[in-house]
Structure formats: C-alpha cells, structure tokens
C-alpha positions as CSV (number, residue, x, y, z in Angstrom):
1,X,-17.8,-8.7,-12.0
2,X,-20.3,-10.2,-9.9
3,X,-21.1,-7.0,-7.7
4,X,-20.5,-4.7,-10.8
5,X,-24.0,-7.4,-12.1
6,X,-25.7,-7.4,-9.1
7,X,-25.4,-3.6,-9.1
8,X,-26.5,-3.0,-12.8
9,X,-29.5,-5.2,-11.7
10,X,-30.6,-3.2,-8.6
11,X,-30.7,0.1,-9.4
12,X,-31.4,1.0,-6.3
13,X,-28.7,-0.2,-4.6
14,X,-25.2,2.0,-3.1
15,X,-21.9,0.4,-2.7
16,X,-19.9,1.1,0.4
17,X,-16.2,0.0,0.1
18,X,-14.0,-0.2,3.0
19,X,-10.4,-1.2,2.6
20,X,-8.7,-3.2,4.6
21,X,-4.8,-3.9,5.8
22,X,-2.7,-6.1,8.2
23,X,-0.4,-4.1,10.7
24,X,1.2,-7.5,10.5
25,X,2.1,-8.2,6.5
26,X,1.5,-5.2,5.2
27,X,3.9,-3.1,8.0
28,X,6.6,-5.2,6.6
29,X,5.8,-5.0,2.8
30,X,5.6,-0.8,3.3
31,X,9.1,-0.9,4.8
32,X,10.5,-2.8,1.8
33,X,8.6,-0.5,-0.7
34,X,10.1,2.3,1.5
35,X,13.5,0.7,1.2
36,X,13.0,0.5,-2.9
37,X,12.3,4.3,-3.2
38,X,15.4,5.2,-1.0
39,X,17.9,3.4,-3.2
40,X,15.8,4.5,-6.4
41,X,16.2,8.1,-4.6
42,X,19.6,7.7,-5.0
43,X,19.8,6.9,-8.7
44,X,17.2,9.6,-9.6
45,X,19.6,12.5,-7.8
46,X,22.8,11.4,-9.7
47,X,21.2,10.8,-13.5
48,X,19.0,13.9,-13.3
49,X,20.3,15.9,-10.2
50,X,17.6,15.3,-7.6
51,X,14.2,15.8,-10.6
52,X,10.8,15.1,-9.0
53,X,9.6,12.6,-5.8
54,X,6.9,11.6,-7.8
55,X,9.4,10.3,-11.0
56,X,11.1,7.6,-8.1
57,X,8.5,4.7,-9.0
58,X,9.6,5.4,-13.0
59,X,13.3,5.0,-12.0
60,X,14.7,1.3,-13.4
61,X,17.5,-0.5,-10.9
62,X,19.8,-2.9,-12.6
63,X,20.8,-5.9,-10.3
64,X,24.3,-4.7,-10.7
65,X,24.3,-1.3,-9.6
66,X,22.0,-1.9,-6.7
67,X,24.7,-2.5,-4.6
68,X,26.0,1.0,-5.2
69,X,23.0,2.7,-4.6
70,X,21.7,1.3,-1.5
71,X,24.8,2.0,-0.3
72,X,24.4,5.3,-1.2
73,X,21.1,5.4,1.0
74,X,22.4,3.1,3.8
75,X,25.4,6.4,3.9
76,X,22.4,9.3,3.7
77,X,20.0,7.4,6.2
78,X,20.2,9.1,9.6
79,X,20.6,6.4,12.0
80,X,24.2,5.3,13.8
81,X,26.2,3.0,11.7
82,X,29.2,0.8,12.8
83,X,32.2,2.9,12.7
84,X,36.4,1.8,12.5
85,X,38.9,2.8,14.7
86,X,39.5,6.1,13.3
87,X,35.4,6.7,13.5
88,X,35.0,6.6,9.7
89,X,31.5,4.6,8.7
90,X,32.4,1.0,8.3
91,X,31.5,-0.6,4.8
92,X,28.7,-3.3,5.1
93,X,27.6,-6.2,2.9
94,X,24.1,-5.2,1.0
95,X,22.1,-7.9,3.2
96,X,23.5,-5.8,6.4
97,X,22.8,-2.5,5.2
98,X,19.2,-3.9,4.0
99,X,18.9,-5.0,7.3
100,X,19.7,-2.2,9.2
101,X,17.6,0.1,6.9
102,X,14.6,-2.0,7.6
103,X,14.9,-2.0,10.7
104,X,15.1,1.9,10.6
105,X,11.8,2.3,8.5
106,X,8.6,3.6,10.8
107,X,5.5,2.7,9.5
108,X,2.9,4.0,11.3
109,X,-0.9,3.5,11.3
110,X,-1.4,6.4,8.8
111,X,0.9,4.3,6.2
112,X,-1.7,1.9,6.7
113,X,-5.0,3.8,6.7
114,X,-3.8,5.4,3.2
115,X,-2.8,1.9,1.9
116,X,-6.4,0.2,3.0
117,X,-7.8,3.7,1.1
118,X,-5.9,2.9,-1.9
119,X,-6.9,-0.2,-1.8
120,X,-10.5,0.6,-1.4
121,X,-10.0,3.5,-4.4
122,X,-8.7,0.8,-6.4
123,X,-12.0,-1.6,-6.2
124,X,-13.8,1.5,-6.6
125,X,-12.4,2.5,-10.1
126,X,-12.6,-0.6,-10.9
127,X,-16.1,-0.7,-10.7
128,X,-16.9,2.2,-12.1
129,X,-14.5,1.6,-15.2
130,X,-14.6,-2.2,-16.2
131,X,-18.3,-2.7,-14.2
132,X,-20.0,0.3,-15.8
133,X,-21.0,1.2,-12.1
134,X,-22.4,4.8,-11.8
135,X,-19.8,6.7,-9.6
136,X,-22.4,8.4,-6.9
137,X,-23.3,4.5,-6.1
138,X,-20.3,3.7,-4.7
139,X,-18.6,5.2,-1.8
140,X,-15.4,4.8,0.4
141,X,-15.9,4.3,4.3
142,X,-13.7,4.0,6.8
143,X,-10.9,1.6,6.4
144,X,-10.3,-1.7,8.5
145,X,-7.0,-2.5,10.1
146,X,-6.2,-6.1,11.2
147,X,-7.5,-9.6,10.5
148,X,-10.8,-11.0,12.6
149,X,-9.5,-14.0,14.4
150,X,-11.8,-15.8,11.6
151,X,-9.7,-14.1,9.0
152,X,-6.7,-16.2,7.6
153,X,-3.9,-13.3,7.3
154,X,-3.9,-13.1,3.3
155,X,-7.3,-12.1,3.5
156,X,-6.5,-8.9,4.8
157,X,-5.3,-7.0,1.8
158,X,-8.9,-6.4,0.2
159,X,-11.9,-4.6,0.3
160,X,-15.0,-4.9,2.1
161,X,-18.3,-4.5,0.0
162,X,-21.5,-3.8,1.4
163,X,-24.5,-2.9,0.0
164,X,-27.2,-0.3,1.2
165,X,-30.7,-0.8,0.8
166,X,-32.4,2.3,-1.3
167,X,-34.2,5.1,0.6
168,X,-37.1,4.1,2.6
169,X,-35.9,0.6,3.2
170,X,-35.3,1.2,7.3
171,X,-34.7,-2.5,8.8
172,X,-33.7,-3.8,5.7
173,X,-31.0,-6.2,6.5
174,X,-27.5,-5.1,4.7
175,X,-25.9,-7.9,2.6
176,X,-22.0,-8.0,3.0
177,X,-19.4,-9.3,0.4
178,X,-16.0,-9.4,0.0
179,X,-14.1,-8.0,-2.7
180,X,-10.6,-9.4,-2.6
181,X,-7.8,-7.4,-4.4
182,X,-5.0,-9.0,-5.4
C-alpha cells in the first residue's frame, strides 16, 4: 500500500520489480509441490481417465486415500526401487516412498527463475489491481537468486522494488524498497 501511495503521488515515477528465490528453501518447497501434483496426477487419471495437466492443482486428496495414490506415483516414477527375491518392486511405507521421491525431484535453476517471476508478477498485479497503479509504470526485471549474506533466509521469497526517476533525471539517485510477499 505504501508504494502503490508513493506511486499515485509521483506521477512520474516507474516501478521495476525483480523477484527473488532461495536455491536453498525454495529448491526444497518445489520438490514437495512437485511431489503433491504427482500423487494428485494419480487421482486425476483414475476419476476422469487422465483430463487436463492444468486441472491437477483443482484435484482434492483425502488423508485416507493418500497413501494409495502416492503409491501409485512412487510405482510410475522412473527411478530403481528396492526389489524381493523374485525382482518384484518391494512395497514401502508412505514416509519411504516420500523420501525416495524427493530425493528423485530435479529442480533446476529454471524452476526457480519462473518462481522469482511469479513472484514478481504477483506484486505486480497486485499493484495495479488493489494499488490503482497504471500498468505501463511497473515493469518486471530480471529475477534474483540467493540471499545476500546480509539477508536472513526468509527474506528471500519477495520482490525487490525500485523506483526510476522520470525522463531527464540522469544522476538521480534510485530509491530501493522491498516488497516482501508472503
């Protein structure tokens, strides 16, 4: 609220809006959500034979049945499982299979580019939305990966805010904020 005023009181101003993540957390938390979709994956292809990608973040998992599921994805995931004597995949307890899915997940710098440019789209929506901010006054720069050693490691999931003097301004210094998303 406080940028969307300060913009609405310099109408000369441009936002630029660079999102941030942490290889570090947010690696982890992208694994887990990639884990999620996988066993909703598996729900989605038996109640409506396979339907659309995009209908995996509608999909409701009961605490019951996610048992069934993930094992259902553990089965489909290609990575070597532990196999009995007659090389049949071995059953695992849900923690196990969690565990070895996880651990299976790559998430690369790309992940985390788009997730700092969500991020980043997110504040910027927001502004324009709820802040009444013109749209061609705020733009999306490149994202930031990692913390500063400054930085405490929760501060990476947000959005850096700077400001851009208006045309004709050369030397002006550039005032920087921080625009946490949470």
């Amino acid at each position: 609220e406080t940028v969307a005023k300060a913009l609405a009181d310099r109408p000369g101003l441009r936002l630029d809006l660079a999102g941030r993540a942490d290889p570090a957390t947010d690696r982890e938390a992208l694994r887990r959500l990639a884990l999620e979709r996988a066993v909703k994956a598996q729900k989605l292809r038996e109640t409506v034979g396979g339907g659309d990608p995009a209908a995996i973040d509608q999909v409701r998992l009961e605490p019951q049945e996610y048992g069934k599921y993930l094992e259902r994805a553990w089965r489909a995931a290609k990575f070597d499982k532990p196999r009995n004597a007659l090389g049949l995949v071995k059953a695992q307890p849900v923690p196990e299979m969690e565990r070895m899915m996880l651990a299976h997940i790559e998430v690369g710098d790309g992940e985390l580019v788009r997730l700092a440019n969500d991020r980043a789209q997110q504040a910027k929506n927001w502004l324009i939305g709820h802040g009444k901010v013109e749209g061609e006054r705020v733009y999306i720069v490149a994202p930031k990966l990692g913390v500063d050693d400054a930085q405490r490691v929760d501060d990476a999931r947000r959005a850096d805010v700077g400001t851009a003097a208006p045309a004709g301004a050369a030397g002006a210094p550039v005032p920087r904020v921080d625009l946490r998303l949470k």
